[in-house]
C-alpha positions in Angstrom: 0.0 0.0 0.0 1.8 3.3 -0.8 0.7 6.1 0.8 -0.2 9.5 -1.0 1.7 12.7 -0.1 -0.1 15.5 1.6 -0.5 17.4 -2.0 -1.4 14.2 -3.8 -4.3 13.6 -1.0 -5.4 17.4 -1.5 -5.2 17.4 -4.9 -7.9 14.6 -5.1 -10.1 17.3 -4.0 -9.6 19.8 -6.2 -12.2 19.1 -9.0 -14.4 16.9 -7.2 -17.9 17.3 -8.0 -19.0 14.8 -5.3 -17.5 13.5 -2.0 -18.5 11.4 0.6 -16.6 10.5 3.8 -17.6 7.6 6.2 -16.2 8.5 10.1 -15.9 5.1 12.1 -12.8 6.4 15.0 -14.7 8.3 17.9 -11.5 10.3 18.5 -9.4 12.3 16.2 -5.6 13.9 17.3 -6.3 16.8 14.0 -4.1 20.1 13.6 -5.9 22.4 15.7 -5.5 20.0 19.0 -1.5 20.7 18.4 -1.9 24.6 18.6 1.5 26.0 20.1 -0.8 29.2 21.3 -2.9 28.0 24.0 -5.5 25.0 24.5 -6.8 23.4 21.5 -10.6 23.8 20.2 -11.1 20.3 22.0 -9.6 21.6 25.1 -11.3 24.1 25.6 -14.6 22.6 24.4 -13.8 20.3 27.3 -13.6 23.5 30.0 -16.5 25.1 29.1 -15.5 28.0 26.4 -18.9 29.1 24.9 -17.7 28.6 21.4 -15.0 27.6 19.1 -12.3 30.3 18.3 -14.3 32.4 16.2 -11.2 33.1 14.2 -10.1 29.8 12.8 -13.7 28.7 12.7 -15.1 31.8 10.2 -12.3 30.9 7.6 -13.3 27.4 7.7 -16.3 27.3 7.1 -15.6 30.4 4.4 -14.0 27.9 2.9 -16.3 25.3 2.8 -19.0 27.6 1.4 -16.7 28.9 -1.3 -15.9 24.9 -1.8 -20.0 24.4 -2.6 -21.3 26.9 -4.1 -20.6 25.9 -7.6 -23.2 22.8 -6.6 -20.4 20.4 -5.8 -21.9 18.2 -2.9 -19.8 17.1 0.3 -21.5 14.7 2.9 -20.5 12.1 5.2 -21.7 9.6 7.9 -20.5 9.8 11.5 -20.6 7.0 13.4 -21.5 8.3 16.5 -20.6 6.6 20.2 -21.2 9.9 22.2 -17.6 10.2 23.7 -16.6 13.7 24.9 -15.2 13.6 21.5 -17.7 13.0 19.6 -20.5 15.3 21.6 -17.3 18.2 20.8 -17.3 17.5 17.2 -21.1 17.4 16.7 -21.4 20.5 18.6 -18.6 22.7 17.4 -18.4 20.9 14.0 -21.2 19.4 12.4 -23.5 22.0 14.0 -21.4 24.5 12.0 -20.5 22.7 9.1 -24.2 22.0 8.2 -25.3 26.0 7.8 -22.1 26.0 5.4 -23.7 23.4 2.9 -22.0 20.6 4.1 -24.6 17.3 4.4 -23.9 15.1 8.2 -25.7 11.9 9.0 -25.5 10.4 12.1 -25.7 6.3 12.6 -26.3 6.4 16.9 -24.5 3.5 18.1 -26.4 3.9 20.9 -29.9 3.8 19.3 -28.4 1.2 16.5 -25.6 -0.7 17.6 -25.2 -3.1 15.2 -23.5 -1.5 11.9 -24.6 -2.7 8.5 -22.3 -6.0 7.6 -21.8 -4.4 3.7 -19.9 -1.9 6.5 -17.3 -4.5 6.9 -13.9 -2.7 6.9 -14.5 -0.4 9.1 -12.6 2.2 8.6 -12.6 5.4 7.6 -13.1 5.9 4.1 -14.0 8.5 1.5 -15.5 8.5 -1.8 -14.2 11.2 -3.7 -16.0 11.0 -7.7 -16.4 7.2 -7.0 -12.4 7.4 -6.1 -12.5 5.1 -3.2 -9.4 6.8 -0.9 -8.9 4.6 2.9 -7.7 7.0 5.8 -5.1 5.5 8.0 -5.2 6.7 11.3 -2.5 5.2 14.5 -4.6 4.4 17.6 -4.5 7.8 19.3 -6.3 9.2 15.8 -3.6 11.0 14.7 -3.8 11.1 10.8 -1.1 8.9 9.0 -1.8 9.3 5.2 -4.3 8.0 2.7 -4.0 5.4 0.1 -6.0 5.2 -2.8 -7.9 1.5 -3.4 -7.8 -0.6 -6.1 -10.6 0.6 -8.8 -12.4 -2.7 -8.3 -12.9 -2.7 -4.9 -15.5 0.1 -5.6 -18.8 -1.4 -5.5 -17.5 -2.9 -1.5 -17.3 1.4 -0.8 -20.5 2.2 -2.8 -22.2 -0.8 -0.9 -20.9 0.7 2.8 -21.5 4.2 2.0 -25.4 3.2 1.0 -26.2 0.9 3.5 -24.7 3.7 6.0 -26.6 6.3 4.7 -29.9 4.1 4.6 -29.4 3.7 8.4 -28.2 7.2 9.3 -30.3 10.0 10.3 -29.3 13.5 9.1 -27.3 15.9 11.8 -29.7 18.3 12.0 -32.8 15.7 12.9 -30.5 13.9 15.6 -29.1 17.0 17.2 -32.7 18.5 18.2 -33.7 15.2 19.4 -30.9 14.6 21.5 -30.9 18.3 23.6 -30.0 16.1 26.6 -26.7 15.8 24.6 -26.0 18.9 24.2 -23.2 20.4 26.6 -25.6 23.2 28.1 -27.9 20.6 29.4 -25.7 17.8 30.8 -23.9 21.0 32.7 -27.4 21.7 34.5 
């Protein structure tokens, strides 16, 4: 398995008209948990800050609005097991990422704990113009690389990515029917 470069991995991206990602890990080590400048957006999710730093956060999602609004279409399924991590990233993620075009589904462990079998690897994966691309991640979920799967394995990734999305409810949906979830209430 060779592993793409940074650019090579970004570059997949560039054109795409559609991309889908499938999130299995329920804890992820990404850049802005290494900031050299104070506590990272998961640290301070974790003491109580109100709300990501607004800074970072506005360019981001800039981006991802500039990134869809020539009609490309970017979604993805989280598997959700309600750690810290995951309540952080629904709340100062996907609650965000949604107003900015971006398409979250949610498959609740919790409320559906068995995964579809035609989910079988596992792992995080995405779908980038029926490009299946696996994500390789060490066990603390720091990111190692991506590596691009053989062409014919794609109807295995079109199979996982349907029968999650047939099981998944969207972000939005979940998220008002779980406000027991949501940090302001499990702090009262």
């Amino acid at each position: 398995m060779d592993l793409l470069t940074g650019d090579d991995f970004l570059a997949l991206f560039a054109d795409y008209q559609e991309a889908f990602r499938a999130e299995f890990l329920h804890h992820y080590r990404v850049a802005s948990d290494d900031t050299a400048e104070g506590a990272s957006d998961f640290e301070r999710w974790l003491a109580g800050a109100e709300s990501p730093d607004p800074e970072r956060k506005a360019g981001l999602l800039q981006d991802l609005r500039d990134e869809l609004a020539d009609g490309r279409r970017l979604y993805r399924v989280k598997v959700m097991s309600r750690t810290p991590y995951d309540l952080y990233s629904a709340e100062w993620g996907y609650a965000f990422n949604v107003q900015a075009g971006e398409e979250v589904y949610i498959w609740d462990l919790v409320e559906r704990p068995q995964l579809p079998p035609k989910t079988r690897y596992r792992t995080d994966f995405w779908l980038i113009d029926d490009r299946p691309v696996d994500m390789l991640y060490n066990t603390n979920g720091r990111f190692l690389g991506a590596s691009l799967a053989p062409r014919g394995d794609l109807p295995v990734y079109l199979a996982a990515r349907d029968a999650l999305l047939a099981g998944a409810v969207p972000f939005q949906s979940w998220w008002a029917a779980h406000p027991e979830l949501h940090r302001r209430a499990r702090a009262a």
